[in-house]
C-alpha positions, 0 to 999 in steps of 0.5 A: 607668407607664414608667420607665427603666433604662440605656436599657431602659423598665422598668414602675412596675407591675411593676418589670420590664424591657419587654425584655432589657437585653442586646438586646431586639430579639435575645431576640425572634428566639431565644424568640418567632421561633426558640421557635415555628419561625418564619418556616418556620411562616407560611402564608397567613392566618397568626395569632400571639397574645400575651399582654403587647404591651408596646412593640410589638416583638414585633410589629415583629419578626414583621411583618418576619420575615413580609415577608422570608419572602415571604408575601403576605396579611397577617400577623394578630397579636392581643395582650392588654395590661392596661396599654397603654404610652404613645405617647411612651414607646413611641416611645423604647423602639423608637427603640433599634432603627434597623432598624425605624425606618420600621415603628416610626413607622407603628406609634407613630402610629396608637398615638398616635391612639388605634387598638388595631385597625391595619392597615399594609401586611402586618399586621393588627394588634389589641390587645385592652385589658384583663386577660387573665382577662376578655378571653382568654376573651371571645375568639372566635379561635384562634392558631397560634402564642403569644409568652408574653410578660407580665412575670416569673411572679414580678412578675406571677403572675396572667398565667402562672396555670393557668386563663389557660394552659389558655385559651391552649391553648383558643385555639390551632389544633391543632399550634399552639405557643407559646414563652415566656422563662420555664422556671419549673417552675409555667408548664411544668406548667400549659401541660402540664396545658393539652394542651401538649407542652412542651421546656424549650430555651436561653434567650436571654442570661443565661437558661440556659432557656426553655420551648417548647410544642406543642398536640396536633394 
């Protein structure tokens, strides 16, 4: 189901990109991180959800920012992914970024073994397989913070539909946030609609925009 492109691992599915031709690993710092004000938002028994877990890299990225910010405890990040990546695959997409390389090994092996619950030193990591539409609203927990990350509203529009937004908003804390690449005018509006303060801000590379969003306290 993976496919590549200068490098870039690219879904048959949905014939987009899993991260920035550009540098992936630096759109996940500028929309994810910098998008929910993180790391100076993370507290003890902080919780990131995600929509869309694609090659694990938001995690990775997550999970060092969370170390290096020196909190203790383990960093609780939940994602949801219809169509989980494969473990070869996975493990080229991050070998493109050295910098991860120790947690990226841990991770593609406990991936390889068949764990969507994982738990490494620091991370408390659960992938929940599945469509959104059906495991979102099965979910008893709530984040604080969302990486909006699924493929492009107009290759796959059934994860940015109003309903799957307004159970972003039911499953976050209030003042939680949540922050995607996309500034498309329906996903603003729907996370409006949803209870969100919403700022379209710069995006990341040739993106001019990107949407930022707070959930009413």
């Amino acid at each position: 189901m993976t496919q590549w492109q200068d490098g870039v691992p690219v879904s048959e599915i949905y014939d987009d990109p899993y991260y920035s031709f550009a540098h992936g690993l630096d759109e996940t710092h500028h929309v994810f991180l910098r998008g929910n004000d993180l790391p100076a938002r993370f507290a003890p028994g902080f919780h990131i959800g995600e929509l869309g877990f694609g090659t694990g890299l938001n995690a990775l990225a997550a999970w060092v920012a969370w170390q290096e910010s020196g909190q203790s405890g383990d960093l609780r990040f939940t994602s949801f992914e219809a169509h989980p990546i494969a473990a070869d695959d996975m493990a080229r997409a991050l070998g493109a970024f050295p910098v991860l390389a120790d947690r990226a090994e841990a991770l593609v092996d406990a991936w390889r073994a068949g764990a969507r619950r994982i738990s490494l030193p620091g991370l408390d990591l659960h992938v929940v397989e599945g469509f959104a539409e059906t495991t979102l609203p099965a979910w008893t927990e709530r984040a604080d913070a969302w990486f909006l990350d699924g493929f492009s509203p107009a290759k796959n529009p059934a994860l940015w539909t109003p309903e799957i937004l307004a159970e972003v908003a039911a499953h976050t804390t209030p003042g939680g946030t949540a922050a995607t690449y996309s500034a498309a005018g329906h996903v603003r509006r729907a996370l409006q609609s949803a209870g969100f303060d919403v700022t379209r801000t710069p995006g990341f590379g040739r993106k001019r925009h990107m949407t930022r969003a707070t959930l009413a306290g």
